[in-house]
N, C-alpha and C positions, 0 to 999 in steps of 0.2 A: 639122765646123763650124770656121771660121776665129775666130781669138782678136779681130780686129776686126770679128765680128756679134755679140759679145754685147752683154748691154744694160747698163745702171750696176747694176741690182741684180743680175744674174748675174755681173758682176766684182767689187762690194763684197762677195757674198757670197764670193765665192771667195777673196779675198783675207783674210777672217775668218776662211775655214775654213783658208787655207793657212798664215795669218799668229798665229791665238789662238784656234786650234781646242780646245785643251785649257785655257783659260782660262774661269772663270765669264763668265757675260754682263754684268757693267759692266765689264769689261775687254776685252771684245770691244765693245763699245759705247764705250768708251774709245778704240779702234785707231781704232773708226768715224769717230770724233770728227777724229781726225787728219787722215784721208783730206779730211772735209770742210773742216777749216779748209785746207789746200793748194786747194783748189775754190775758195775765198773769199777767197784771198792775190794779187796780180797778180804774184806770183814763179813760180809755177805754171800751168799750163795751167786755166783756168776749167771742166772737167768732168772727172768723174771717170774717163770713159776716160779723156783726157789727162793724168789726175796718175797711172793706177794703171798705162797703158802707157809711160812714159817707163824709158826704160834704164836698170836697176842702182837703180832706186826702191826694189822690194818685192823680199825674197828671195824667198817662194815662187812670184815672176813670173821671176824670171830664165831658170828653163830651159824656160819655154815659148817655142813660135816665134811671133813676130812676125807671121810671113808663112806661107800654107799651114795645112794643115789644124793642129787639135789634136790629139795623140795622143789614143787611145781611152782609155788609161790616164790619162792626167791629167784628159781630160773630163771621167771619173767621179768620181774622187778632189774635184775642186775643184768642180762645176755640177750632179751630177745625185745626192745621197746621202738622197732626200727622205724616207726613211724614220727616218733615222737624227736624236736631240734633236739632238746637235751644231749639224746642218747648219741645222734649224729654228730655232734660238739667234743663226747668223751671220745667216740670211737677216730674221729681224727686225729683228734691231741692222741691216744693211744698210736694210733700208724705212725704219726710224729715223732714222739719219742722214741718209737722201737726201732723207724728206720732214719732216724736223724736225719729229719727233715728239718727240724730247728734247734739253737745249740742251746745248752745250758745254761740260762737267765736266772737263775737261784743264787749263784756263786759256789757253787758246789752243795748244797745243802744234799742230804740222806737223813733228816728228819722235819718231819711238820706237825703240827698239829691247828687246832683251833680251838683257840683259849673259852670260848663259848659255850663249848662243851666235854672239855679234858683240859687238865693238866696233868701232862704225864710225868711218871716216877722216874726221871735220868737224875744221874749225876750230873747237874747243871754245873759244875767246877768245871766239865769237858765240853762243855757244849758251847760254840760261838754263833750270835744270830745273826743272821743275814739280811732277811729279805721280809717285808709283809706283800701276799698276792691274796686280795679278796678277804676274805676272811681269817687264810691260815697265814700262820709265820713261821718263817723258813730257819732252818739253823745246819750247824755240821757239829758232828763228832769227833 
């Protein structure tokens, strides 16, 4: 399967499980939150493929390919672990976000990270913080 057939809830999930896999679920519902408010901003691409495919967006999207199959190994890892709570956790919080089944608790934030393992390169002059969920913290552009 090629990374552009999947559907918004096979990429929000996977980007929960790649992104706050190990985080309770209102911090994974938190991430979610993000993703959506970028979907609702006109600085970003209006779908959620378009905001969770663009270059150097989400770390654990960068070393998938673009183009060409997915490896088997990541398939599984990020789309197909349906046994496992975790993955049932992301894939909620993804149905959540996508069909606004809960509102946005961030304060609008469209950027997170987690200071444990990145500090990203923003112009922090524009960036206001919002929110800490679990491990990441929340801010806006």
């Amino acid at each position: 399967m090629k990374i552009e057939d999947l559907d918004d809830i096979q990429l929000v999930t996977g980007l929960l499980r790649g992104e706050a896999e190990d985080e309770n679920f209102i911090s994974k519902c938190a991430v979610a939150c993000g993703v959506r408010n970028r979907v609702n901003d006109n600085r970003w691409p209006d779908t959620y493929k378009g905001v969770i495919l663009q270059e150097q967006q989400f770390t654990c999207f960068n070393s998938l390919p673009r183009e060409g199959e997915i490896p088997e190994k990541l398939f599984k890892r990020f789309f197909t672990s349906y046994e496992d709570g975790w993955w049932r956790e992301c894939r909620f919080a993804a149905w959540g976000a996508i069909f606004n089944w809960y509102r946005d608790f961030t304060g609008g934030a469209n950027l997170y990270w987690n200071p444990d393992i990145i500090t990203p390169d923003w112009d922090w002059s524009k960036v206001t913080f919002l929110a800490k969920f679990g491990k990441h913290q929340f801010a806006r552009e």
